[in-house]
SERO-4910 file (N, C-alpha, C, O; in steps of 0.05 Angstrom, whole numbers):
BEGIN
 pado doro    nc1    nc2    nc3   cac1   cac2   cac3    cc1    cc2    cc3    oc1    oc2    oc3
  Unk    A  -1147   1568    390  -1138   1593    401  -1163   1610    408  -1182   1611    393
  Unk    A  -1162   1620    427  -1183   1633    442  -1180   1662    425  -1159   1674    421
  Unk    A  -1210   1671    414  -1210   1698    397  -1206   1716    420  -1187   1731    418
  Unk    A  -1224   1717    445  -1221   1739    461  -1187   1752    472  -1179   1772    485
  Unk    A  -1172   1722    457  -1133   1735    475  -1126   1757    452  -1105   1768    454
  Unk    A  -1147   1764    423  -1137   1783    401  -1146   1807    409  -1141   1825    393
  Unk    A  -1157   1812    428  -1169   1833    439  -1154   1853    454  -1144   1849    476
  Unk    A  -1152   1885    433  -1134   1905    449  -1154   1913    475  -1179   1918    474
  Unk    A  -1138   1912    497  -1151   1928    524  -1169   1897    540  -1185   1902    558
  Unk    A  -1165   1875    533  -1183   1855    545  -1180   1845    567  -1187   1822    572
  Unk    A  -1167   1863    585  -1175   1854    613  -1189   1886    619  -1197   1892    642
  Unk    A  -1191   1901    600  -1218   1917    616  -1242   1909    608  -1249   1897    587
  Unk    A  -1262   1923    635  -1282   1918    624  -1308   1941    633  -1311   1946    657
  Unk    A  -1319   1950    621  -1339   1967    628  -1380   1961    633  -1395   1946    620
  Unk    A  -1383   1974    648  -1412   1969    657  -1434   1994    633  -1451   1991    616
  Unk    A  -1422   2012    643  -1437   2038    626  -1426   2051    603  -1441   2068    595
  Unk    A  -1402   2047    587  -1377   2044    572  -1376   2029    556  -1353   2024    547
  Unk    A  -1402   2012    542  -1390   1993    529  -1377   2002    502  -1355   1995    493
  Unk    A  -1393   2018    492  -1394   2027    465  -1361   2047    465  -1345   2048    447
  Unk    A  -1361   2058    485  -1332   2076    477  -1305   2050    486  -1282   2049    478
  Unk    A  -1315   2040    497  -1292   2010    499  -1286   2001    467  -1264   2004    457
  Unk    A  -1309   1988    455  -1304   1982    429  -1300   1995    409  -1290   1989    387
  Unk    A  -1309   2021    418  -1298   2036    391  -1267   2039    398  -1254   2034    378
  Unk    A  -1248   2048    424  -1225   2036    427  -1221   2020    416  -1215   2025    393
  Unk    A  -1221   1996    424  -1220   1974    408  -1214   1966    385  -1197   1949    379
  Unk    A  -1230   1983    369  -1230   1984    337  -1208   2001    326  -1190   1996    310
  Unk    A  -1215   2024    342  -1187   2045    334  -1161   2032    337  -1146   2030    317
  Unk    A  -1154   2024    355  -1131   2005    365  -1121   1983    338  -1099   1981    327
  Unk    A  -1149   1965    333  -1130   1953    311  -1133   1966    285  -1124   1955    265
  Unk    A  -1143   1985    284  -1135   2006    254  -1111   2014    260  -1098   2021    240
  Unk    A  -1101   2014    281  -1071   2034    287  -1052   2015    284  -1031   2018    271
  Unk    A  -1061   1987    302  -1042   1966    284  -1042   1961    258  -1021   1966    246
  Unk    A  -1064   1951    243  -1062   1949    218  -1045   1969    202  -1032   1957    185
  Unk    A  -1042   1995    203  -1038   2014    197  -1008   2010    197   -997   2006    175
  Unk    A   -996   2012    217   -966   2010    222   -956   1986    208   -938   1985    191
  Unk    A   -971   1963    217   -964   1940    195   -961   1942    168   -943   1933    155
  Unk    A   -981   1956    159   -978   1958    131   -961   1984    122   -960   1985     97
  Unk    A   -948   2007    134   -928   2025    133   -907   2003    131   -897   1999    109
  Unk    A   -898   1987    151   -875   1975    157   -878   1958    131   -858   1958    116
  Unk    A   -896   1946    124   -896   1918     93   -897   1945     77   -900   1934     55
  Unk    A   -897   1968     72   -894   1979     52   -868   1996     49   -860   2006     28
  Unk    A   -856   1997     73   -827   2006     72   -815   1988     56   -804   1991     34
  Unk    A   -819   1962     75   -800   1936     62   -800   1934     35   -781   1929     20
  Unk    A   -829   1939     28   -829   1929    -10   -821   1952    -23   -820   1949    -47
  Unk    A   -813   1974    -13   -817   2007    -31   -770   1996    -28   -755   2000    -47
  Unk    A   -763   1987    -10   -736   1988    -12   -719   1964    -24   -695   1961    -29
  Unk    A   -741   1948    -26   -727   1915    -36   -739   1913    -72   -725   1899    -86
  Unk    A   -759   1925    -83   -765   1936   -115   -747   1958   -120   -734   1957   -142
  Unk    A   -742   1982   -100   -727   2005   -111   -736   2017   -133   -724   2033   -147
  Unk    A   -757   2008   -136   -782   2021   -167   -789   2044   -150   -790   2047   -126
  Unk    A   -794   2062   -170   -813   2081   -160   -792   2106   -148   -768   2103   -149
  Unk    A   -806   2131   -136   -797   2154   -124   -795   2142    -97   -813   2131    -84
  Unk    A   -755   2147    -85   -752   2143    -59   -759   2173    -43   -756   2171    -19
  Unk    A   -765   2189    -49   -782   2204    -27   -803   2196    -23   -808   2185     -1
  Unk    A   -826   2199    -46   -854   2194    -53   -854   2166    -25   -863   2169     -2
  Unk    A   -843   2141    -35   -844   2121    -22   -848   2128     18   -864   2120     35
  Unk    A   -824   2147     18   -810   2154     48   -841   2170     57   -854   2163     76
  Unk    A   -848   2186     45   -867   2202     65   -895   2178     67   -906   2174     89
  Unk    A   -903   2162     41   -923   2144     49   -907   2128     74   -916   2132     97
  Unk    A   -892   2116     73   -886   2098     98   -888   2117    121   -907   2112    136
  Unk    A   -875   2137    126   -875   2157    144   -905   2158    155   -913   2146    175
  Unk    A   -921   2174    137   -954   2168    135   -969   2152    152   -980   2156    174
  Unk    A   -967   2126    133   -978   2102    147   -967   2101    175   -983   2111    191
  Unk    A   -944   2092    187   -934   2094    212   -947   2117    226   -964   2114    243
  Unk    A   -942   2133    220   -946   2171    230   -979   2161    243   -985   2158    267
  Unk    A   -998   2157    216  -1026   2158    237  -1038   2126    243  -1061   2119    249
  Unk    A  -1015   2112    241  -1022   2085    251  -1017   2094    296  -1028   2088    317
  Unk    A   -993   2110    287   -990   2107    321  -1009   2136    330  -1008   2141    354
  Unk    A  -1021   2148    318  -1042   2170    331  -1063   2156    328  -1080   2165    344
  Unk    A  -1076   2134    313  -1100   2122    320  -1089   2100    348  -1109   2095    361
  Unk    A  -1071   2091    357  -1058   2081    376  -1062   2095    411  -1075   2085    429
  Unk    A  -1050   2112    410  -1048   2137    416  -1087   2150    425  -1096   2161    446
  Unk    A  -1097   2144    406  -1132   2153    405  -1141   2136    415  -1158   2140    432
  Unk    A  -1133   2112    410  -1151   2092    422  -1140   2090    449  -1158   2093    466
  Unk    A  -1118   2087    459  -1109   2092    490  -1119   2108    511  -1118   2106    536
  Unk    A  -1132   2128    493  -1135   2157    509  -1171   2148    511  -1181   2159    530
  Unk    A  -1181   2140    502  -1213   2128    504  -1206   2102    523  -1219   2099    544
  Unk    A  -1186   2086    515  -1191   2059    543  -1189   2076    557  -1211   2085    564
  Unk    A  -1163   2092    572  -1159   2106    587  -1181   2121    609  -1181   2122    634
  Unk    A  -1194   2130    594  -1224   2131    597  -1242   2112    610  -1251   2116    632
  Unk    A  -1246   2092    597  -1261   2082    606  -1245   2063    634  -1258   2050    650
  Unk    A  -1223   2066    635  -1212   2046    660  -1217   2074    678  -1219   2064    700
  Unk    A  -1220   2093    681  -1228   2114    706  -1251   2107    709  -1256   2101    733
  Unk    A  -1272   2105    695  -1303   2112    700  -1297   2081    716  -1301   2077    740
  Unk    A  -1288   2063    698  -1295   2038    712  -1286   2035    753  -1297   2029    775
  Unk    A  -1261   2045    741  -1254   2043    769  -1263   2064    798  -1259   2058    821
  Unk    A  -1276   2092    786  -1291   2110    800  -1313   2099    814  -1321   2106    836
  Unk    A  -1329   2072    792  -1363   2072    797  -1354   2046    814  -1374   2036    825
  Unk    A  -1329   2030    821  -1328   2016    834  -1316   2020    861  -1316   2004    880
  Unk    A  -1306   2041    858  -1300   2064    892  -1327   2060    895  -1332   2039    908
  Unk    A  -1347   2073    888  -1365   2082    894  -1382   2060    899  -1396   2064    919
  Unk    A  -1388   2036    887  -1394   2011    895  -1392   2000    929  -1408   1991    945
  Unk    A  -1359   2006    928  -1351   1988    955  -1356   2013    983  -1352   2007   1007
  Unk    A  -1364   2039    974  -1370   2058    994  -1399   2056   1003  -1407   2071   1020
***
């Protein structure tokens, strides 16, 4: 399996941008990770039933909550860098 198909945003690509690409990048799979492990901790906080069902509800909440604002962060930086990219290549073909 090809590593580069695990790659959030990998059909962009930047010339002057590299570094705010990857840090995208990175943010992106913190935001997955993040939600993944809200969602595996919902599942285990309701299938034990141990513990405080609020306490449980706001961590899952939580996790989810800034798994999709690092999502969300990292979008708004590709986002970014797909303008510059596509500005300096107007400006290329002019």
């Amino acid at each position: 399996m090809e590593p580069r198909r695990w790659l959030p945003y990998r059909h962009l690509q930047s010339r002057h941008l590299g570094l705010a690409l990857a840090t995208a990048r990175l943010i992106a799979w913190i935001g997955i990770l993040l939600v993944a492990a809200g969602i595996a901790y919902g599942i285990t906080a309701a299938v034990s039933h141990g513990g405080s069902v609020p306490l449980a509800l706001g961590m899952v909440i939580g996790l989810i909550g800034y798994g999709i604002a690092a999502l969300a962060l990292g979008g708004a930086l590709a986002a970014l860098v797909g303008i510059e990219e596509s500005q300096r290549r107007q400006v290329d073909r002019d």
